[in-house]
N, C-alpha and C positions, 0 to 999 in steps of 0.2 A: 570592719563592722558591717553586718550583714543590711542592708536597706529594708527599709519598713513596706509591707505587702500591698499598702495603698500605691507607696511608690511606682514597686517592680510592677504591678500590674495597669499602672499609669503609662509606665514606658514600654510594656509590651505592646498594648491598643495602639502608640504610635511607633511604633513599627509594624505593626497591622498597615494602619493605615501607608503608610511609606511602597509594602510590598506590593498594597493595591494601587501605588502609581509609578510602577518602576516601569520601565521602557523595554525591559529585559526579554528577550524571547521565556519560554516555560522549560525548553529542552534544553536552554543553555545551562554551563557549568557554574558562571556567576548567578542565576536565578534560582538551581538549587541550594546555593548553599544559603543565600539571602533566604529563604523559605525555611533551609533547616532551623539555622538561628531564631527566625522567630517561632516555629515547633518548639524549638527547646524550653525559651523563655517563658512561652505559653503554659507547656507541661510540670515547669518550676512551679508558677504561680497556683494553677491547679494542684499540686501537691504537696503545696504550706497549706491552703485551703482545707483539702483532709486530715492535715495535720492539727491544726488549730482545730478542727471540729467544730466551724461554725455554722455548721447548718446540722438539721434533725428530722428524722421524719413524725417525730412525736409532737412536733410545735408547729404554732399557727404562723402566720406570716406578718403579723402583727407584734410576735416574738422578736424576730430579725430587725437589726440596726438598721438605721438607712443608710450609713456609708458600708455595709457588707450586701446589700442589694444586686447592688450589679457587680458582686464575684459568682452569684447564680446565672450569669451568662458566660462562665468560661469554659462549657463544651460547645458552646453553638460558637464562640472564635477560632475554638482549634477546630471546628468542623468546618466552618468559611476559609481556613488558612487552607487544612490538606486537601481541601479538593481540587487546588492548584497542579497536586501533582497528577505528572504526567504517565511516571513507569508504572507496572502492575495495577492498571484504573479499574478493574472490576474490584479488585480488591479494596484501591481508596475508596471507591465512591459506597461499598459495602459498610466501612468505618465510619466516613461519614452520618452517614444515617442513621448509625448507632449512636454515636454522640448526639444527632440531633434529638434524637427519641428519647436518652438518658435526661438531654435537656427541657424537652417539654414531659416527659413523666413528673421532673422535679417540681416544675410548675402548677403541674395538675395536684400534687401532693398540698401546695402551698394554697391549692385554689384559685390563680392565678386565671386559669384558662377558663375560656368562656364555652356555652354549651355546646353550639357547632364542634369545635376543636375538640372534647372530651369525649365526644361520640366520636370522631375519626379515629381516637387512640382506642378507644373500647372494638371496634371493628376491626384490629389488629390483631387477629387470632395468635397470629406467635408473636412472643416478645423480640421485638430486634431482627425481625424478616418480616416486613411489610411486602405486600404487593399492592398494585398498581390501583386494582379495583378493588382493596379494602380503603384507600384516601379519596377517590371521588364519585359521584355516582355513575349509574349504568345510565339512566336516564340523560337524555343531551339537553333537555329543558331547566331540567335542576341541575346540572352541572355547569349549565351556562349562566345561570340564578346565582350560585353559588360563588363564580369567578368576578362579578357584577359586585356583590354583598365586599368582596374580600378588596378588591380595588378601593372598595369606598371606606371602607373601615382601614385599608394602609394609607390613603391618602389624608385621614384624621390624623392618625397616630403622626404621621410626617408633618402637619403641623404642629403636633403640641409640640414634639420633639426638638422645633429648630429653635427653643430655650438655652440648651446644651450649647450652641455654638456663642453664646452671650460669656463676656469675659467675668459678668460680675454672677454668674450662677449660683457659683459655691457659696456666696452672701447672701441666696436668700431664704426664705423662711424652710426652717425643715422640711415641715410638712407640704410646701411645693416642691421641694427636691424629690422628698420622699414618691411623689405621685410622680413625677417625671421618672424616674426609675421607674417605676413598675408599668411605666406607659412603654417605655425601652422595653421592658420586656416581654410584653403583651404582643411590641411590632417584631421582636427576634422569634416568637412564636409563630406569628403570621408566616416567616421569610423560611423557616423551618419545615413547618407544611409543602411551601412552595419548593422548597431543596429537596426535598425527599421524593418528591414527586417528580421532578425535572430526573433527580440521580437514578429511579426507577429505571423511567425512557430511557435514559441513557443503556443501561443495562442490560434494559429489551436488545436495544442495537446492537452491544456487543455481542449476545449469544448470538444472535441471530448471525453473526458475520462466519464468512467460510473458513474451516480454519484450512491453512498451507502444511501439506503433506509433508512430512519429514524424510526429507531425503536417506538412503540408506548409506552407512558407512564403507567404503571398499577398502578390501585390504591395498598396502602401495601396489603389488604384483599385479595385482586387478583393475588399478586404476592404468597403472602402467601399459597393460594388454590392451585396456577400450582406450586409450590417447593412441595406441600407433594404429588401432582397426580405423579409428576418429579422421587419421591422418591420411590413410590411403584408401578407404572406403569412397564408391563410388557405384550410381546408380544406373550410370551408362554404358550398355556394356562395349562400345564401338571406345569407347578410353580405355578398356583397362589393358595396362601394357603385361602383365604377368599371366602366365593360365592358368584358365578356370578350373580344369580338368586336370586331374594325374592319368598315368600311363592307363591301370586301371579302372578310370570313368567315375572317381570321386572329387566332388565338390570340392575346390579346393579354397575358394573364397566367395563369399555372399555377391548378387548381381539378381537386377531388376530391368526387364526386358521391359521397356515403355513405349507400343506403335508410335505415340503421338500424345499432344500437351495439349491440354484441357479447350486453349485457344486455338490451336488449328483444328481441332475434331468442332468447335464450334463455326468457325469457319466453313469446312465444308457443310456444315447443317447448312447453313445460308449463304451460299457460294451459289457458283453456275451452274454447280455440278460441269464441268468442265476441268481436264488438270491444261492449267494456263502456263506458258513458260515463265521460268523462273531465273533465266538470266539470258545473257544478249548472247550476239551470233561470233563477239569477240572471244568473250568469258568461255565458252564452250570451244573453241579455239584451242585457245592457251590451254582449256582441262585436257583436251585429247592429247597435245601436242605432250602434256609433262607424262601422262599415261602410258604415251605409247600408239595411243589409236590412229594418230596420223604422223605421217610425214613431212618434214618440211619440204618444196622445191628445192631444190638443189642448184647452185648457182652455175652458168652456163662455164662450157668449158673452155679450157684457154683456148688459141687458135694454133693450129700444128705448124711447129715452126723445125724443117728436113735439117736445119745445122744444129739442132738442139739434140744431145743425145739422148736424155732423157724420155723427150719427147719421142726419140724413133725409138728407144726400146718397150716405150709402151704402146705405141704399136704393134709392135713387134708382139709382144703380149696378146693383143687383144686379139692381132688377127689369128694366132697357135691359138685361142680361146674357142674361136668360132669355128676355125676349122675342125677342131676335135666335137665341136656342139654337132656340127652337121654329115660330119663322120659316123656317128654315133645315131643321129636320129633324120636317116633319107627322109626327103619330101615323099609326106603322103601316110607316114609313120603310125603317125595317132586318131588318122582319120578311118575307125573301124568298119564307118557304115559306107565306104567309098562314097562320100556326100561332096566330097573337093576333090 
């Protein structure tokens, strides 16, 4: 058997209130679904409500029961619930405000709203697309008047209101209950305005944000081709081990000639203007020496030893060496100017 509407809508409010003290991140996976459940529950209630037909726009407010009172606030709860969410927010906080505004139009219908508030809804040239500077003024004196007035008239409402948290409420006289409702919903109209207004800004900010260029899709062959250019690209050309050049004299891979790095071209700005050695007398050593540019000393020779045969055939060597040297080139040979 299906539960009475006072009930379900007993037990949605506290799970209202439950969602508003769960410890849960908003992106988390257990906070969506806690949030969907209560959507749900919420959107049941609200649609026995239409179903039942108890409300009209043809009746006074004096028509309406006092226990169906505050079912006239069940868009301004689904409106406080979804603005929790987090995915496609231009879009929530757009819904939002559309329920707020269904909820205080309903109001305005019932008379509910006092005159400030029914001129902010009259200054709403379209229905359900409010902007920013049709809710408060252009003037910073009266807008500041304004925010002043509204403080003081929520912090009214916030006492009458703390009746509601008394256990013996529902006992007492109707026509105190009856006013305590319609005080609830005079401060959900207040909080309404404030929502709308806040979810505006909010909205400013998001167009205003850059949006992230969408990357183009490559086909695999293409992605394939820039991963291996990726891989062996290289802007120095003193690296690259393959040639630049074909036979021909075409390009045969990308390359960027760079004298110098940002930091040494600054460097000489404010240097000696001097070029300073840049390594020791060792270092330059060891570079000639793997180069080629010098030779090492050569270790002294062993001492001629006449029983060694070795030894006398390299002599024997060197002196047929010399002999053929000086056979070949008489003293006086190369000196063309007769100077020696």
């Amino acid at each position: 058997m299906s539960k009475p509407l006072s009930v379900r809508f007993t037990e949605a409010l506290q799970l209202v209130e439950k969602l508003d003290s769960v410890s849960l991140r908003r992106d988390s996976a257990e906070y969506k679904e806690e949030l969907k459940n209560v959507l749900d529950v919420l959107n049941s209630v609200k649609k026995s409500v239409q179903q039942m037909a108890l409300f009209s726009v043809n009746e006074d407010i004096d028509e309406v029961s006092t226990g169906d009172l505050r079912y006239l606030a069940i868009d301004f709860y689904i409106a406080q619930v979804l603005v929790n969410t987090v995915v496609n927010r231009a879009s929530t906080l757009k819904t939002c405000n559309n329920l707020y505004l269904q909820f205080l139009y309903t109001l305005e219908n019932y008379g509910i709203l006092d005159k400030g508030q029914r001129a902010k809804l009259d200054a709403i040239k379209t229905s359900y697309d409010p902007q920013i500077d049709e809710l408060r003024s252009k003037d910073p004196v009266t807008r500041r008047q304004s925010k002043i007035d509204e403080f003081k008239r929520e912090k009214e409402l916030k006492e009458k209101l703390k009746i509601l948290e008394s256990s013996d409420f529902h006992n007492l006289d109707d026509e105190v209950v009856r006013q305590v409702y319609l005080d609830q919903l005079k401060f959900f109209a207040l909080k309404s305005f404030q929502s709308i207004e806040s979810n505006l800004m909010e909205l400013e900010v998001l167009a205003n944000m850059p949006v992230r260029p969408i990357e183009p899709v490559q086909e695999p062959d293409v992605r394939e081709r820039q991963k291996k250019f990726d891989e062996t690209y290289t802007d120095k050309l003193e690296s690259l081990t393959n040639p630049i050049l074909s036979k021909d004299g075409k390009v045969l891979r990308p390359f960027t000639i760079v004298p110098s790095t940002r930091d040494q071209v600054q460097k000489k700005v404010f240097g000696t203007g001097q070029v300073l050695p840049t390594m020791t007398v060792e270092e330059l050593v060891d570079q000639e020496l793997a180069n080629g540019g010098m030779v090492k000393e050569s270790l002294p020779e062993k001492e001629f030893d006449e029983d060694n045969e070795e030894d006398v055939d390299r002599l024997t060597y060197k002196n047929r060496e010399w002999d053929e040297f000086t056979d070949n080139n008489p003293r006086g040979s190369g000196n063309t100017q007769n100077l020696g």
